[in-house]
C-alpha positions in Angstrom: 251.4 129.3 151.7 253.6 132.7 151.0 250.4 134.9 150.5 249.2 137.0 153.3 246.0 135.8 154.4 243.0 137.4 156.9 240.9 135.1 159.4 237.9 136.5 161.5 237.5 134.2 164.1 234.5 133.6 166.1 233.7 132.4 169.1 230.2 131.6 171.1 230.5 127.7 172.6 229.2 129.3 176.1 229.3 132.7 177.6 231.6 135.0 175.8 231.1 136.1 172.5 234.3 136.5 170.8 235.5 137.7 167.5 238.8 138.4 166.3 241.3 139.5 163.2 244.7 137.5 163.1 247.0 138.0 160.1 249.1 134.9 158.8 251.8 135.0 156.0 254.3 132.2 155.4 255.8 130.7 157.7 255.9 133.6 160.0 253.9 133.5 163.5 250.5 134.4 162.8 249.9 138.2 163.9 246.8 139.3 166.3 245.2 142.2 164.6 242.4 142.6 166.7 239.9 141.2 168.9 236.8 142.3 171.2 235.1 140.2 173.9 231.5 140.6 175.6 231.1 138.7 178.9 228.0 137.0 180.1 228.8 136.9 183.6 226.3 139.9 185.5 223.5 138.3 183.2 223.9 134.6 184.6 224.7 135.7 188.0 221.5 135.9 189.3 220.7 132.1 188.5 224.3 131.0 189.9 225.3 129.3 186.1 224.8 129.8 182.8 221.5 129.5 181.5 221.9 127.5 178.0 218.8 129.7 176.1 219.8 133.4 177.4 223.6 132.3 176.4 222.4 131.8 172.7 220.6 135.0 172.7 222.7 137.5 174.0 225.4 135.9 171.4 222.9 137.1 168.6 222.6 140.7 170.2 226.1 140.9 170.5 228.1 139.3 167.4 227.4 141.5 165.2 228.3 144.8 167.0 231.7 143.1 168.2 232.2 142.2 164.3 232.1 145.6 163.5 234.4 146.5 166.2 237.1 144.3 165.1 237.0 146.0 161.9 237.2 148.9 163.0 239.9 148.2 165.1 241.8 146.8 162.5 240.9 149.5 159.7 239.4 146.8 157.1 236.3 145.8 155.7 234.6 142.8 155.2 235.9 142.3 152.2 239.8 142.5 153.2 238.3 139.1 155.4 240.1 135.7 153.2 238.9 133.3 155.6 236.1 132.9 158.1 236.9 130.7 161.1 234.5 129.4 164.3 233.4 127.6 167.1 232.5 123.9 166.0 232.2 122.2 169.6 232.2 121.4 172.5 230.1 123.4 174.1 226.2 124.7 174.6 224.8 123.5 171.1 222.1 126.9 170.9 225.5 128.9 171.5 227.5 127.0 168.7 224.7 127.3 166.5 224.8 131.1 166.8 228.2 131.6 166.0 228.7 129.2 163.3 225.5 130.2 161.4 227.3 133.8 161.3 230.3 132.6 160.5 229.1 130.0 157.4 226.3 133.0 156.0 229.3 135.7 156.1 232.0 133.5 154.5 229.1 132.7 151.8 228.0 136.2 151.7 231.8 137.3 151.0 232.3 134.1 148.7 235.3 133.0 151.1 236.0 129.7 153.0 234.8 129.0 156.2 236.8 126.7 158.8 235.4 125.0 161.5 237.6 125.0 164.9 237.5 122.5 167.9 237.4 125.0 170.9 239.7 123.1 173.1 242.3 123.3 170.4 241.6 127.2 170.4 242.7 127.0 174.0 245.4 124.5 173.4 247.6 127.0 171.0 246.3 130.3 172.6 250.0 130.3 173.8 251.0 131.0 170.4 249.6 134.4 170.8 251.9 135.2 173.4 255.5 137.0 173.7 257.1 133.6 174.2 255.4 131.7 172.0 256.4 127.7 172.9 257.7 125.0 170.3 256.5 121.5 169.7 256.6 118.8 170.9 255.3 120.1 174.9 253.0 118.1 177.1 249.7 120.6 177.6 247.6 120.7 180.6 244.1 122.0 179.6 242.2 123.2 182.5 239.4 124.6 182.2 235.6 124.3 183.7 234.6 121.5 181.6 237.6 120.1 180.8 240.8 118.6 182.6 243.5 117.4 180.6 247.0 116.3 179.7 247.8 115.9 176.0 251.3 115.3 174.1 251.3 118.1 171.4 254.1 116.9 168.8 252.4 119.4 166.1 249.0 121.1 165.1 246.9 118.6 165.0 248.9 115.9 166.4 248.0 115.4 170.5 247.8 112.2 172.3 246.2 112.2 175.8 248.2 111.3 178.4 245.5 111.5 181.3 242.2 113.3 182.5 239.4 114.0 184.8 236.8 110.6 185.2 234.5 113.2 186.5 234.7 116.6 187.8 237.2 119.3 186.0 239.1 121.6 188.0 237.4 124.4 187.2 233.9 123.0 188.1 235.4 121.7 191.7 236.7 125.4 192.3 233.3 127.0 191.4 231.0 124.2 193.2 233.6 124.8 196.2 233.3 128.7 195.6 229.3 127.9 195.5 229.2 126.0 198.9 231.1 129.1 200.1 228.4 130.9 199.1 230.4 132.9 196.7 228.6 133.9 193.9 229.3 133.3 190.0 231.3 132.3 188.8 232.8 131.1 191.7 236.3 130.4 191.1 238.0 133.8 190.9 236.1 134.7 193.9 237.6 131.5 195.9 241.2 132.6 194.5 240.8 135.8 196.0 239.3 134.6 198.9 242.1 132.0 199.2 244.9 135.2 199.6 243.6 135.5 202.7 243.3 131.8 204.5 245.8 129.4 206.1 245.9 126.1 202.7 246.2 123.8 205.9 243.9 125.1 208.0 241.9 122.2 206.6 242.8 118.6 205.5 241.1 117.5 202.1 241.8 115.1 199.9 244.1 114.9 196.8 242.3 112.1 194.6 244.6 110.1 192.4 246.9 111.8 193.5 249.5 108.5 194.5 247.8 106.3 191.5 251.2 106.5 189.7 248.5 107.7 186.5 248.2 111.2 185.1 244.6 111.1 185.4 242.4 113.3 187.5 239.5 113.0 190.0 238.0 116.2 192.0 234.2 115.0 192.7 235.6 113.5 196.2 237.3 117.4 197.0 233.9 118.5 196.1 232.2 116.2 198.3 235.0 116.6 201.4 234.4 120.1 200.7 230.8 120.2 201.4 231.5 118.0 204.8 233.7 120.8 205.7 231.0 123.3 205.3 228.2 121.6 207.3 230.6 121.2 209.9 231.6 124.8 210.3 227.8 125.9 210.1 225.5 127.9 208.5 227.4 131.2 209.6 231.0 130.6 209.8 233.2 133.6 210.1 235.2 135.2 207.1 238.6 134.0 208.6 237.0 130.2 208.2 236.0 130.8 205.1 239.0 131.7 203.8 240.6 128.8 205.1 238.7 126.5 204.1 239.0 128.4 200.4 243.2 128.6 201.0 242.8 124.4 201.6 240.9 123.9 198.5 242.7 125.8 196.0 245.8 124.0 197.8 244.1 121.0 197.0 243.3 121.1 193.3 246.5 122.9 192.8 248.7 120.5 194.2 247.0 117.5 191.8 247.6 119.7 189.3 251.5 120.1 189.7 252.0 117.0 190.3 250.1 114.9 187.6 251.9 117.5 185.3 255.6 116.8 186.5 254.2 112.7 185.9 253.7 113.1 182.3 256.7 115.3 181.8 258.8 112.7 183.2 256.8 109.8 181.2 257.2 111.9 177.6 261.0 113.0 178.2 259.8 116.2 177.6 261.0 120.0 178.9 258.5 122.1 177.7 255.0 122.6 179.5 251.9 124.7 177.9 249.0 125.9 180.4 246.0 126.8 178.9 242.5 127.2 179.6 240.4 129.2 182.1 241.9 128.0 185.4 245.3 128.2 183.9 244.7 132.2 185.3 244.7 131.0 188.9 248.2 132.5 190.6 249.2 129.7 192.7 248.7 127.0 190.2 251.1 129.4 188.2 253.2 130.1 191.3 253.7 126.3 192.3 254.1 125.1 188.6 256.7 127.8 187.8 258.9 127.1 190.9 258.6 123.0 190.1 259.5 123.4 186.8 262.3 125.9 187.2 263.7 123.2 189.2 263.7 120.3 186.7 264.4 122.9 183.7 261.4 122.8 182.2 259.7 125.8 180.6 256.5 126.4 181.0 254.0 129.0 178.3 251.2 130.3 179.2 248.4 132.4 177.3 248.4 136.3 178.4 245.4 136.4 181.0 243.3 137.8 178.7 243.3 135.0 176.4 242.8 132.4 179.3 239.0 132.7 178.8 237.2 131.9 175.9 237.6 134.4 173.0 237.6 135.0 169.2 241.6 135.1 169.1 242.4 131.8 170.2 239.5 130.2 167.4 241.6 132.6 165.0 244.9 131.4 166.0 244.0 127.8 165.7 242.7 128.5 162.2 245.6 130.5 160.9 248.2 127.8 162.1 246.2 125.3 160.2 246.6 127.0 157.3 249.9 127.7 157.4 250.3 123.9 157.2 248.1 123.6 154.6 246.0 121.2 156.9 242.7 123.8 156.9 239.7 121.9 156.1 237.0 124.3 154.9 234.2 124.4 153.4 232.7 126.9 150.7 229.2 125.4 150.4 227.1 127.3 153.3 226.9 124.2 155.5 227.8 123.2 158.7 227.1 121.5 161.8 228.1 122.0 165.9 229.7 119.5 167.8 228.5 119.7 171.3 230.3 117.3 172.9 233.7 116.2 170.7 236.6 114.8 171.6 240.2 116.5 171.2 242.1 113.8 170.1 239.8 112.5 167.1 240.7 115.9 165.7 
């Protein structure tokens, strides 16, 4: 493609509606126009997780207003829009519905294709959107709240997974920790934090896997040692405990993490790490993979922090690299379907 080409990306698998403007042309790096976010978080507070049916209405309040934002961000209208790009799956499948029935009536509407996107490969090449953009072919580790995993990215489109979780992700064992803390939603920033403060060896969990010579994952045993931990110390520990027991935690998942990383860089040959994903924001994981790395000369990309949670730029992003390799697969018919559950590598 030599023609410059505009995608509106949209994202709505759980709870962050996201839309977004990215400009691609050639073989140039695809350029972030603009992008707005709206966060769930203060409206699923109060029931400690997401609730699937207020998720998919507060995505219908919302989309439209951040549309119009983006646009006006950007200076266009709707009609400057070549190519309308969203959420397929995984995720919530009222939420996926929302965005994608948007997306598919306003690509119809503007007599444009629309281009369905798997969310984890949003996260997967939100690096691209960053000042030091990686090259291919890098090992991946894609952590998120639903999601632990360690691909081999030769290209767009191209991953092979190397290992991941056979139950809990590490996002969900750092917010049902953060829960047991009684910290409130969600619970994993608020454990980081709490972490700052605490001694990581104050208490001694367990790393599972973490000698099984595989690059696979396992935290529903740290949860479980976790919640041990917490009956022990009682039902009113002090804030110094606390934090310790936070500190050993983080130290826990982080330290699986690092090293079932360094395992499939050494297994692929590989030099080049991407991090991507919502707990690819967490400071210490960044802190310990940096300083591991530097070591064996490896580099390592990460998305800016903004773009570690879910948003309309990375579902952009995805789309516009697609179609720079002529690999975009969209449809100009109105119809479409969600994926709630679909996996990565059958992409």
């Amino acid at each position: 493609m030599t023609a410059l080409q505009r995608i509106l990306g949209f994202e709505s698998s759980c709870d962050e509606t996201g839309v977004a403007l990215v400009e691609v042309d050639g073989r140039r790096p695809p350029r972030l126009v603009a992008q707005a976010l709206h966060s769930q978080i203060s409206m699923h507070q109060a029931y400690g997780g997401v609730v699937p049916e207020l998720a998919s209405r507060d995505h219908v309040r919302r989309v439209l207003p951040l549309t119009r934002e983006v646009l006006s961000q950007a200076g266009l209208a709707l009609h400057d829009v070549d190519l309308v790009a969203y959420t397929q799956g995984p995720g919530l499948a009222g939420a996926l519905l929302v965005g994608a029935g948007v997306a598919v009536s306003l690509a119809a509407a503007l007599d444009v294709p629309a281009l369905p996107v798997h969310h984890l490969e949003g996260h997967l090449l939100s690096p691209f959107l960053s000042a030091d953009p990686p090259e291919f072919p890098f090992v991946a580790l894609l952590v998120s709240g639903g999601h632990t995993q360690l691909m081999r990215v030769d290209d767009v489109g191209s991953y092979e997974i190397l290992g991941e979780t056979i139950d809990d992700a590490a996002g969900e064992a750092f917010d049902k920790s953060a829960k047991l803390l009684g910290l409130p939603y969600p619970g994993g920033p608020h454990l980081a934090r709490m972490a700052e403060f605490g001694n990581p060896e104050a208490f001694e969990l367990p790393r599972p896997l973490l000698h099984s010579g595989k690059p696979d994952f396992s935290f529903a045993g740290l949860k479980t040692a976790v919640l041990t931990q917490v009956k022990k110390i009682g039902d009113s520990p002090c804030e110094q405990t606390k934090a310790d027991l936070a500190a050993s935690t983080q130290a826990a998942i982080v330290e699986v993490l690092v090293k079932k990383s360094l395992m499939a860089l050494k297994e692929t040959g590989l030099m080049r790490l991407v991090v991507a994903g919502g707990v690819g924001a967490n400071a210490k994981l960044r802190e310990q993979l940096n300083a591991a790395c530097t070591k064996r000369g490896v580099r390592v990309h990460y998305p800016e922090l903004s773009l570690c949670t879910d948003n309309g730029a990375m579902i952009a992003m995805a789309a516009a690299l697609r179609v720079q390799r002529g690999m975009a697969q969209a449809r100009q018919d109105g119809g479409f379907e969600v994926r709630p559950r679909w996996d990565l590598s059958a992409v």
